[in-house]
C-alpha positions as CSV (number, residue, x, y, z in Angstrom):
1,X,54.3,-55.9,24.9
2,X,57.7,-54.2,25.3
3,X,57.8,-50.5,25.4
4,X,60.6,-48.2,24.4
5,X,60.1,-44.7,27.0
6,X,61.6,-41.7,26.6
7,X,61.2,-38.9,28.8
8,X,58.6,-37.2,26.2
9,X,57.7,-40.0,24.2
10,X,57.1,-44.0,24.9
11,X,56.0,-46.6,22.1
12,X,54.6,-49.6,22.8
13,X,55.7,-51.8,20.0
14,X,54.1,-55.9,19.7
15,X,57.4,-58.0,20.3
16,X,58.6,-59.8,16.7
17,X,57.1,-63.3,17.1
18,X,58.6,-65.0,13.5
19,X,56.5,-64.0,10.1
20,X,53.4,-63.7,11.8
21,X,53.6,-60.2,12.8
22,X,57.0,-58.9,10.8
23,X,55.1,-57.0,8.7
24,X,52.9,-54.9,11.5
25,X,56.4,-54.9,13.5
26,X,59.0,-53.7,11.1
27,X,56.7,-50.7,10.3
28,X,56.2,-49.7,13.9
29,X,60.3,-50.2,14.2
30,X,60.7,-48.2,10.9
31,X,58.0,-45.2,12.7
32,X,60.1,-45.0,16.0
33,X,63.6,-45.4,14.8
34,X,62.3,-42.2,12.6
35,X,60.6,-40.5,15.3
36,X,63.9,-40.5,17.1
37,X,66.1,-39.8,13.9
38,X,67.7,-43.2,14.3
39,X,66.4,-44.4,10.9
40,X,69.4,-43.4,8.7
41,X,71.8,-45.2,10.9
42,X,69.7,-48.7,10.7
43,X,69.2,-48.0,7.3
44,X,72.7,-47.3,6.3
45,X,72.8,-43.9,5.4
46,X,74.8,-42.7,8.1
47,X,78.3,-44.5,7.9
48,X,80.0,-45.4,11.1
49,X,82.4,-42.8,12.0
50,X,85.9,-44.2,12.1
51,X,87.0,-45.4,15.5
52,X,90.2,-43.4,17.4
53,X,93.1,-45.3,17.5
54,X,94.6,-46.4,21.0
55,X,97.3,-44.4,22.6
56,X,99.3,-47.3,21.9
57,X,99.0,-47.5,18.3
58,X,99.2,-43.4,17.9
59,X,102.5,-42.4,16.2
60,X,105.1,-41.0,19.1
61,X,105.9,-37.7,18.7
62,X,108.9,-35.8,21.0
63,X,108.2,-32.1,22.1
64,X,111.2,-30.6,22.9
65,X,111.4,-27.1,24.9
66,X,114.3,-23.9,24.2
C-alpha cells in the first residue's frame, strides 16, 4: 500500500492496479485530494494561474534620475 503522510493526517490509499480496483481507488483519491482542498485543481475548477514572463522577455523600461 502507498501512503500519503502529512504531519496531521496520513492515508493509506490501495495503489491503482488497472479496472480492478479504479472504482474503490478513484473514490479514496477523490476523499483525500478533498480532505486537503486539492480537489478543485484536479477537477478543473481552479484554472492555472498564468506563468511570469522571464526577465528576458519583460518589456525594457529606462528610469532616468533629475
Amino acid at each position: 500500500m502507498s501512503s500519503i503522510t502529512n504531519v496531521e493526517e496520513s492515508y493509506k490509499i490501495e495503489p491503482l492496479q488497472g479496472s480492478a480496483n479504479y472504482r474503490t481507488w478513484k473514490f479514496s483519491m477523490r476523499m483525500v485530494l478533498q480532505a486537503r482542498d486539492l480537489w478543485s485543481v484536479v477537477s478543473g475548477e481552479e484554472v492555472k494561474p498564468e506563468a511570469e514572463k522571464p526577465e528576458a522577455e519583460k518589456p525594457l523600461v529606462a528610469k532616468f534620475s533629475m
